[in-house]
VEXKOL-43935 format. One line per 2 residues: number of its first residue (from 0); their letters; for each residue x, y, z of C-alpha. Coordinates in pm, 1 decimal. Layout:
! VEXKOL-43935
NUM	a	X/Y/Z | ...;
//
This chain:
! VEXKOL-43935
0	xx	14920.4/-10853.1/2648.1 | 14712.6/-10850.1/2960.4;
2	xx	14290.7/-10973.0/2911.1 | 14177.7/-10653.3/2994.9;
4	xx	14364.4/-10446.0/2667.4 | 14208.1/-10825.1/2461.7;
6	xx	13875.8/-10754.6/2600.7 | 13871.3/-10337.3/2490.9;
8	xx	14077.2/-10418.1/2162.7 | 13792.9/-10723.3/2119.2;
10	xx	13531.4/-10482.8/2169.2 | 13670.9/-10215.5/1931.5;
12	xx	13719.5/-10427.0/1658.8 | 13347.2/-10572.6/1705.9;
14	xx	13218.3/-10208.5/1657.4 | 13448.6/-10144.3/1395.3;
16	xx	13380.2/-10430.6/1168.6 | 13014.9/-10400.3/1137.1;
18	xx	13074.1/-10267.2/781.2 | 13133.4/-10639.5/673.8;
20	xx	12762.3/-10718.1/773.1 | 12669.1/-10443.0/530.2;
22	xx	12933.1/-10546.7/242.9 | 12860.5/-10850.1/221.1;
24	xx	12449.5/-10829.6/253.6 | 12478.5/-10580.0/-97.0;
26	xx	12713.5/-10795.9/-270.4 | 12452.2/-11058.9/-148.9;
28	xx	12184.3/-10879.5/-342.1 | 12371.7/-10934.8/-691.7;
30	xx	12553.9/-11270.2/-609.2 | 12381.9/-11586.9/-551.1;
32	xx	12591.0/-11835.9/-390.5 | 12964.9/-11844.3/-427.1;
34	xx	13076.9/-11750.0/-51.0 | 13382.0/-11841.2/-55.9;
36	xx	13467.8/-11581.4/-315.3 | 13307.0/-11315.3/-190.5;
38	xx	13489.1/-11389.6/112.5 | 13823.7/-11430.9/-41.6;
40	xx	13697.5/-11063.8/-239.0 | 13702.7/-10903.0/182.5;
42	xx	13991.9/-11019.4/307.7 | 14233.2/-10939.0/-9.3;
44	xx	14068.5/-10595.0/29.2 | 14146.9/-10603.5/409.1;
46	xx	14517.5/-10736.6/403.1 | 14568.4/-10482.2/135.2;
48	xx	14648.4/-10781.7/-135.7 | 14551.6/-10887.0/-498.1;
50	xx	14357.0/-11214.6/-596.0 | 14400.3/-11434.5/-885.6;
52	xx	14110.5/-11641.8/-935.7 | 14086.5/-11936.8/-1140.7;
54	xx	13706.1/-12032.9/-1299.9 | 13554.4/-12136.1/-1632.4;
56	xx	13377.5/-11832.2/-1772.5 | 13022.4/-11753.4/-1677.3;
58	xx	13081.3/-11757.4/-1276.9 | 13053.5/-11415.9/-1178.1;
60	xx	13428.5/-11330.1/-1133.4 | 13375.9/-11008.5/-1311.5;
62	xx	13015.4/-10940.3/-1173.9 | 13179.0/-10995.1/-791.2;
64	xx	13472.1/-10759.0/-822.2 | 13243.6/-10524.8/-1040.3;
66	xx	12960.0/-10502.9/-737.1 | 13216.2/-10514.6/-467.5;
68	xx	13324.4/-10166.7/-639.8 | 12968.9/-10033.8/-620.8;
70	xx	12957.6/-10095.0/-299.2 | 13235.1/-9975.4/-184.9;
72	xx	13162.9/-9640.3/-371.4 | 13504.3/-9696.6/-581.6;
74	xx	13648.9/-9680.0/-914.1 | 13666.6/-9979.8/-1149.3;
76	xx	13821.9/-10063.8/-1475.5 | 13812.1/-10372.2/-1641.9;
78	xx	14149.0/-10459.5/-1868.4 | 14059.8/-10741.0/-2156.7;
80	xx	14427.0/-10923.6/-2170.4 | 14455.9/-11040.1/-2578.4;
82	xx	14731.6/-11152.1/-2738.7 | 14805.9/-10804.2/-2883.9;
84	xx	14803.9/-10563.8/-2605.4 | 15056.9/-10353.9/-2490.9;
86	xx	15181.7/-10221.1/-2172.5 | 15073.8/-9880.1/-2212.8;
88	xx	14712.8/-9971.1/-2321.1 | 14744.2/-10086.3/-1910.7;
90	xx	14962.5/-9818.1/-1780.3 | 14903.9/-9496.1/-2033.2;
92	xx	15179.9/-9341.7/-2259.1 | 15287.2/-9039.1/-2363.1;
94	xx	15089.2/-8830.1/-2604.5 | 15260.7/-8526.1/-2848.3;
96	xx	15040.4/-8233.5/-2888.8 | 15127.6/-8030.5/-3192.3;
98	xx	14890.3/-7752.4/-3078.4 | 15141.5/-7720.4/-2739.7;
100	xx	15421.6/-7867.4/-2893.7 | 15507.2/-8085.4/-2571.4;
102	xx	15409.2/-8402.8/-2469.7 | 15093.8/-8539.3/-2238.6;
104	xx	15059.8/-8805.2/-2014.2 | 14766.2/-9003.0/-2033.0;
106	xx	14670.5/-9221.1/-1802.9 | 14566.9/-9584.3/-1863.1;
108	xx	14259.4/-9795.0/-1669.3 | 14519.8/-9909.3/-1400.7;
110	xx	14450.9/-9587.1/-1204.9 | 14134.5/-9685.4/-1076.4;
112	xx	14060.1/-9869.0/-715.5 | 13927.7/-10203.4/-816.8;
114	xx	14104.9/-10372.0/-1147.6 | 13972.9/-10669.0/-1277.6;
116	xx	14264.4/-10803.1/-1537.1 | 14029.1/-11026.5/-1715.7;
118	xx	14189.0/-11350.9/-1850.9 | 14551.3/-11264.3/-1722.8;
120	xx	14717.1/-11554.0/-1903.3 | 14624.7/-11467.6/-2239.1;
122	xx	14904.9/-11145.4/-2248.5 | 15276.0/-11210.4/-2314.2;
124	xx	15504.6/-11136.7/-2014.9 | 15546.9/-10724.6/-2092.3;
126	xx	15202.5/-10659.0/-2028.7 | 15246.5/-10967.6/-1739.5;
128	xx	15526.6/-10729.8/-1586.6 | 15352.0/-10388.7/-1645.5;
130	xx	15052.5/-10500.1/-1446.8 | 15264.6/-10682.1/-1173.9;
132	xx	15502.8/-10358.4/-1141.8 | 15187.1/-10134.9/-1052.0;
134	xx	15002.7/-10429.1/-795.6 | 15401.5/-10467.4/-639.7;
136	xx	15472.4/-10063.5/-602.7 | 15152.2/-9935.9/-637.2;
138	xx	15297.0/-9680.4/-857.3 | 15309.1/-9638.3/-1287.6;
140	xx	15609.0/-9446.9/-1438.7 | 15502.3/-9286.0/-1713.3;
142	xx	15773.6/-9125.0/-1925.1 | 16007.9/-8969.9/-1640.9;
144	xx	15735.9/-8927.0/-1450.2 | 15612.2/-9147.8/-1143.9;
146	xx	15243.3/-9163.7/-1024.5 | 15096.4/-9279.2/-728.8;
148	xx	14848.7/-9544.0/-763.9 | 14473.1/-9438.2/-572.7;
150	xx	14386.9/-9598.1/-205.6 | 14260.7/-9862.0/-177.3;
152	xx	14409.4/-10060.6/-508.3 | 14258.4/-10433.0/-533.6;
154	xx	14386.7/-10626.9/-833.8 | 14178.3/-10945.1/-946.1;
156	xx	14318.3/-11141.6/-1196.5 | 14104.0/-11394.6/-1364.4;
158	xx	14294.5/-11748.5/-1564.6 | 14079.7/-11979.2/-1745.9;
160	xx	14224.1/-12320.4/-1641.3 | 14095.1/-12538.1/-1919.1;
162	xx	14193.2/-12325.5/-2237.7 | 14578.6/-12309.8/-2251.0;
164	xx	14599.3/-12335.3/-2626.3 | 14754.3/-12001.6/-2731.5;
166	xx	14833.1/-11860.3/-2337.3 | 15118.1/-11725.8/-2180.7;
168	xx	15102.2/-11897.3/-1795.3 | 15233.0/-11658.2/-1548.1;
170	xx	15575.2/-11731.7/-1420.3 | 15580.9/-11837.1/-1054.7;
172	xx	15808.8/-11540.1/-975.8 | 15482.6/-11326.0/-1073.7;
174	xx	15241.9/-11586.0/-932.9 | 15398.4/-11475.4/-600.7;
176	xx	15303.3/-11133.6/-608.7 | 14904.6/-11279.2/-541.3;
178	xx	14825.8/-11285.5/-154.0 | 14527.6/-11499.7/-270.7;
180	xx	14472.3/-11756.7/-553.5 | 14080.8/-11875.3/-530.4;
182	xx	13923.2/-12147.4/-676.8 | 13570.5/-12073.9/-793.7;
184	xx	13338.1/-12359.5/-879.7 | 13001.2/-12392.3/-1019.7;
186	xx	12693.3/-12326.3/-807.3 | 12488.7/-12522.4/-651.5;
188	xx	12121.2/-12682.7/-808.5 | 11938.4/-12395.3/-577.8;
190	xx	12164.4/-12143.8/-613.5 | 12157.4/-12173.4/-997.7;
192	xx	11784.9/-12181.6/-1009.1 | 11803.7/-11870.4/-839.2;
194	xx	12073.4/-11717.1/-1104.8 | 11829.2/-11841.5/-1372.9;
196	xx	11477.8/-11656.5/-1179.1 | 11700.6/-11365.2/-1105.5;
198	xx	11815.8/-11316.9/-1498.9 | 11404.9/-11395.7/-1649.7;
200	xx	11280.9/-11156.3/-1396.6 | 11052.4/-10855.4/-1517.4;
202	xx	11209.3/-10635.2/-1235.9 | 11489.7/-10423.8/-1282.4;
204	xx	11845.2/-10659.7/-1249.4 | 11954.0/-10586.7/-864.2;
206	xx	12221.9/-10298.7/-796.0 | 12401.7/-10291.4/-475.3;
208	xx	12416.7/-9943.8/-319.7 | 12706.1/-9745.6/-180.8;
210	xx	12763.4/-9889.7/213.7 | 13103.8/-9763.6/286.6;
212	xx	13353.2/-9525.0/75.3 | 13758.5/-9573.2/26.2;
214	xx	13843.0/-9434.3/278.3 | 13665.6/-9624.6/516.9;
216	xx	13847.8/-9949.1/402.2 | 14175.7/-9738.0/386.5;
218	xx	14088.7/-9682.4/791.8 | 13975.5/-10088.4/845.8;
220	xx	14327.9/-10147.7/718.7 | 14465.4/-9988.1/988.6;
222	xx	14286.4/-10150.9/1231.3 | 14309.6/-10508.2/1104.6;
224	xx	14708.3/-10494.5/1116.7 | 14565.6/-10416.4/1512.5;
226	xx	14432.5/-10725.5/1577.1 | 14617.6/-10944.4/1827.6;
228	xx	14822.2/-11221.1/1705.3 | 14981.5/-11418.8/1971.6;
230	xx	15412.9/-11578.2/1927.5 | 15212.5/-11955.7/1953.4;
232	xx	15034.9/-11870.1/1635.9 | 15337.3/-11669.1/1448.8;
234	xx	15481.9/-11996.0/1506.7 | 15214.2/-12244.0/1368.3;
236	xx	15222.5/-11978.3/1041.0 | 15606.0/-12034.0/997.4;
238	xx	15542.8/-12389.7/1032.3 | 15281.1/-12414.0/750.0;
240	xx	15573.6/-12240.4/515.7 | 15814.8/-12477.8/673.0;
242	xx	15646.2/-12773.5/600.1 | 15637.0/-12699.0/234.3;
244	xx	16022.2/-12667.9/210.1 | 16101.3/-12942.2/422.4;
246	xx	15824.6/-13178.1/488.2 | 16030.7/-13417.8/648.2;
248	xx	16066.2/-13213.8/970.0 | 15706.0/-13262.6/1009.6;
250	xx	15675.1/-13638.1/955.7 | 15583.5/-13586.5/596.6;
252	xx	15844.4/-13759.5/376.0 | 15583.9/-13882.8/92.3;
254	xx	15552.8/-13503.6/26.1 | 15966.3/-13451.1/-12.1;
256	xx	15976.0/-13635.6/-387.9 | 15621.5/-13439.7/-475.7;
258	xx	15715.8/-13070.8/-363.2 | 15967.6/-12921.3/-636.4;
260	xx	16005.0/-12600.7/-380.5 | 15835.7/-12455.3/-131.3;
262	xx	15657.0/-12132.0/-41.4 | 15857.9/-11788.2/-41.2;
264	xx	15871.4/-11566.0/273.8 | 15569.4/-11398.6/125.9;
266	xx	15380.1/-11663.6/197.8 | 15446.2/-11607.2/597.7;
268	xx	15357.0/-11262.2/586.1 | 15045.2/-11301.8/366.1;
270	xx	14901.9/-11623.2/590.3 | 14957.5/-11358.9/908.9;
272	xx	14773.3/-11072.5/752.6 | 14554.2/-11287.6/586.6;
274	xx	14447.4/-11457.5/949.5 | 14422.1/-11133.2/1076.3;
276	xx	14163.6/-11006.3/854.7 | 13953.3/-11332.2/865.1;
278	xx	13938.3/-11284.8/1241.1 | 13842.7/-10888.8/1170.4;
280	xx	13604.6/-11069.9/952.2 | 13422.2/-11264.0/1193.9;
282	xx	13444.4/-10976.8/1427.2 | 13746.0/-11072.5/1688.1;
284	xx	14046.6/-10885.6/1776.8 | 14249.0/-11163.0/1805.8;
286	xx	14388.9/-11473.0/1552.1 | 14339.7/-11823.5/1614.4;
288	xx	14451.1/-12138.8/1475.2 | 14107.9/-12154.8/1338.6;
290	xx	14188.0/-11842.3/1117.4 | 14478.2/-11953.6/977.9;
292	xx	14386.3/-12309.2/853.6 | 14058.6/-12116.8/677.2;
294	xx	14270.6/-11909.3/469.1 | 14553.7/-12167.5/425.7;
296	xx	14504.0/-12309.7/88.3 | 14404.1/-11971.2/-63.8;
298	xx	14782.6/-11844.8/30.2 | 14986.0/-12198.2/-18.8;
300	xx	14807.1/-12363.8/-360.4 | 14982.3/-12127.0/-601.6;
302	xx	15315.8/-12094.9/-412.1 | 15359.8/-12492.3/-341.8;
304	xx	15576.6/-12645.4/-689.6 | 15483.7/-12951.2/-760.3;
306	xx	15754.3/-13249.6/-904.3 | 15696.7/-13399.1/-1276.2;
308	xx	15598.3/-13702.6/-1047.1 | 15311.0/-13569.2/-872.8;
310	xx	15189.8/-13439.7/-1160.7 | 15199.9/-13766.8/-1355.2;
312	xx	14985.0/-13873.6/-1072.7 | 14770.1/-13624.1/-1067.1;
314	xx	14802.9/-13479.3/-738.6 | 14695.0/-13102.8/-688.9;
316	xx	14802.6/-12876.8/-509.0 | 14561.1/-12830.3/-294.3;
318	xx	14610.9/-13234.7/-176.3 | 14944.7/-13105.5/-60.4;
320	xx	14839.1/-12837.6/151.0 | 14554.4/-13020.9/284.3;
322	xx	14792.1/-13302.6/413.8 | 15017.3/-13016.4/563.9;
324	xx	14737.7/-12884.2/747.0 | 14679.3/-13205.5/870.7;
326	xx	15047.0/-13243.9/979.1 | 15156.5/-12946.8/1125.6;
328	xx	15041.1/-12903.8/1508.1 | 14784.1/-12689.3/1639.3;
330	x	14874.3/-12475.4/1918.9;
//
């Protein structure tokens, strides 16, 4: 691709991502703090992916995805996951009318554009699978019948990591299916003064306002899969994904006995359209390595196994990616 279609494609992509600016200065109006998640929030809706986010309770996970949908103009439903739900509390079910004498289809809180699946782990695997299905297909089969989920379809998952009395973890097989897993910590001191102002003030609670509608984002998709990704950097991606399978090609050998397997092919494609929207992000029509080792660990920490022996240790995840990001050469 000659400099001339970089520079026009740069430019269009520039003047196209402006939205961003006004996303993320509403969401800024109701969320103090916690970037990284609202950026993580973006660029699942961007790449067209879900996010499973892992917290203790009381850090905005639900209030993100919840303004997010405000500002985006779109439907939300929030699913509680207990113990005894069902897969067509998610999905809907079939309901017999005696006044008709046929059966009706109603339709369950998946059909909406933003789903927040509060507390995924608590649910045994049917409702698991049910959920998965619709984020995999984005479609619900109701009966013999087989509905088309609404554009644009965000799933967040939330998993409360230090409650796991009574919890049904999600198998890795469904783990998969997340583009993104985030990691959301506790604010900072100032931020959480802030929180604390915000909540004890006599003003009305902030609401952000409508910036851009579904379709908007449905376009941005388009565009992102646009941005220029050069063969040097397809490489470096397959090399992050290789190093987790065989670390040893990449001068890594204290990994081999702590990596049970590695990432799937998913993880390729996701790191690739992940980059891309980070650079549509930070307004460029074109990836660089740059892009790719900021959205890394999001893509790699849930799709990385690790051995009985690096758990013993106490080695996360996230200490294996790091070292691979370390290892693997920039281009």
């Amino acid at each position: 691709m000659d400099s001339i279609n970089i520079k026009e494609l740069n430019d269009r992509i520039s003047e196209e991502s402006k939205f961003v600016d006004m996303l993320t200065l509403e969401m800024g109006k109701v969320i103090v703090g916690q970037k990284g998640l609202v950026e993580s929030l973006l660029i699942a809706l961007l790449s067209d992916g879900h996010i499973l986010l892992e917290g203790v309770p009381g850090l905005a996970k639900t209030l993100a995805i919840n303004t997010l949908a405000k500002a985006v103009n779109a439907q939300f439903s929030r699913i509680q996951f207990t113990p005894d739900l069902l897969p067509a509390d998610v999905v809907g079910t079939l309901i017999y009318s005696q006044k008709n004498e046929q059966f009706n289809i109603k339709k369950g809180p998946i059909f909406a554009n933003f789903i927040l699946a509060d507390e995924i782990n608590r649910s045994p695997a049917k409702v698991q699978s049910a959920l998965l299905e619709a984020m995999q297909e984005r479609q619900v089969t109701i009966g013999d019948q087989t509905f088309p989920l609404p554009k644009p379809f965000l799933v967040m998952a939330t998993q409360n990591p230090i409650e796991q009395e009574g919890t049904y973890p999600l198998p890795e097989a469904q783990v998969d299916r997340f583009m993104l897993k985030c990691v959301v910590d506790y604010p900072k001191k100032e931020e959480e003064k802030l929180i604390v102002r915000m909540n004890n003030s006599t003003e009305a609670f902030p609401t952000p306002s409508p910036v851009v509608t579904p379709e908007d984002i449905v376009r941005a998709r388009d565009i992102v899969r646009q941005v220029y990704m050069d063969e040097k950097i397809e490489r470096y991606i397959v090399d992050m994904v290789f190093a987790t399978r065989t670390p040893s090609d990449y001068k890594l050998d204290k990994l081999k006995d702590m990596i049970s397997y590695g990432a799937s092919p998913r993880a390729s494609i996701a790191l690739s359209r992940c980059a891309k929207a980070y650079a549509f992000i930070k307004r460029r029509g074109y990836v660089i390595p740059e892009d790719v080792r900021a959205v890394c660990p999001q893509v790699l920490r849930h799709r990385v196994g690790l051995s009985y022996e690096a758990q013993a240790e106490n080695i996360r995840p996230d200490d294996v990616v790091a070292e691979i990001i370390n290892a693997v050469e920039v281009p």
